[in-house]
C-alpha positions in Angstrom: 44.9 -17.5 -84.0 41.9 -16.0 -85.6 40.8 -14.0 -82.9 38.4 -10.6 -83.1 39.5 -7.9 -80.4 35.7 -6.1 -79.8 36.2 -3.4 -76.9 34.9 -5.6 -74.4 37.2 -8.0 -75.2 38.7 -10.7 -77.6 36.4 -13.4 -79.2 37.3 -16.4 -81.0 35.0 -18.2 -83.4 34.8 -22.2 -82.5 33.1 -25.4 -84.6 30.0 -25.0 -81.6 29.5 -21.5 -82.9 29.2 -22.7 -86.1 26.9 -26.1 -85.6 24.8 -23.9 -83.4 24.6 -20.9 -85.9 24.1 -22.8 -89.2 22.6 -25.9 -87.7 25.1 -28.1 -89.1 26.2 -31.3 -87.7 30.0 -31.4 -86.5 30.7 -34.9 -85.8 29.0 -37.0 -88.5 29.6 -37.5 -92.2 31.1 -34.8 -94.8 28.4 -32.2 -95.5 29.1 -33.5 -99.2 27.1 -35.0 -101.7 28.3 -38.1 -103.0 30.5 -38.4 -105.9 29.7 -40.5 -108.6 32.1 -41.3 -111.1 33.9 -44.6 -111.5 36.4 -43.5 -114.4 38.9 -41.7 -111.8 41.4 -42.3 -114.5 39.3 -40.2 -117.3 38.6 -37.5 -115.3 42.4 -37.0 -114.2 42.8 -36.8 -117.5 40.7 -34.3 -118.6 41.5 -31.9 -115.1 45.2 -32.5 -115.3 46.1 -33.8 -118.4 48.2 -36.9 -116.4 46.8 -39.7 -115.0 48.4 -41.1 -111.7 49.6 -45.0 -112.0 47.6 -45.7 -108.9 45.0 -44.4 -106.8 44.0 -44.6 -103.2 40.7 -45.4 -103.5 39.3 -42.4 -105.3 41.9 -40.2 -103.7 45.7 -39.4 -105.5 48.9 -39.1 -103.8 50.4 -35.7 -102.7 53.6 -37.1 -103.9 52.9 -37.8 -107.2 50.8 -34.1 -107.3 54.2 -33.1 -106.2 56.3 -34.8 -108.6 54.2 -34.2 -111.9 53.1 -30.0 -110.7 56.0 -28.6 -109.2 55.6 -25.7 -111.6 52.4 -24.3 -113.2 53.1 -22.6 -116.9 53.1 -18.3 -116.1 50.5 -18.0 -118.9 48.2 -20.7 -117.0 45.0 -19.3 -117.0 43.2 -18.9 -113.3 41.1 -22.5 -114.0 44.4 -24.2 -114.4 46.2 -22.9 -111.8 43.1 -24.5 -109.2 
């Protein structure tokens, strides 16, 4: 667990301590803006350099991320690798 040991005891950080200490909402929407592209296929293209042959909506399988990058290139530079 991520726990801190203080000498008075052990405290663990909890999504209240967060809402309450950055006044953020914990049980509505993403804190997110919205996303607004409607070529998925383009910009899987230009990120990846392979476009999936189906998407979920605007999301892509884990499978086919899988299947396609089991292996990133040694010489991938740091922007490649994300």
């Amino acid at each position: 667990t991520h726990t801190f040991y203080l000498p008075c005891g052990e405290c663990t950080i909890t999504l209240e301590d967060i809402s309450l200490q950055l006044d953020l909402l914990v049980d509505g929407d993403v804190v997110t803006g919205p996303v607004v592209n409607a070529n998925w296929s383009a910009t899987c293209e230009q990120l990846l350099g392979k476009v999936p042959n189906k998407f979920r909506g605007n999301r892509i399988e884990m499978r086919w991320l899988e299947n396609n990058f089991q292996t990133i290139k040694a010489l991938a530079s740091i922007i490649e690798n994300e």
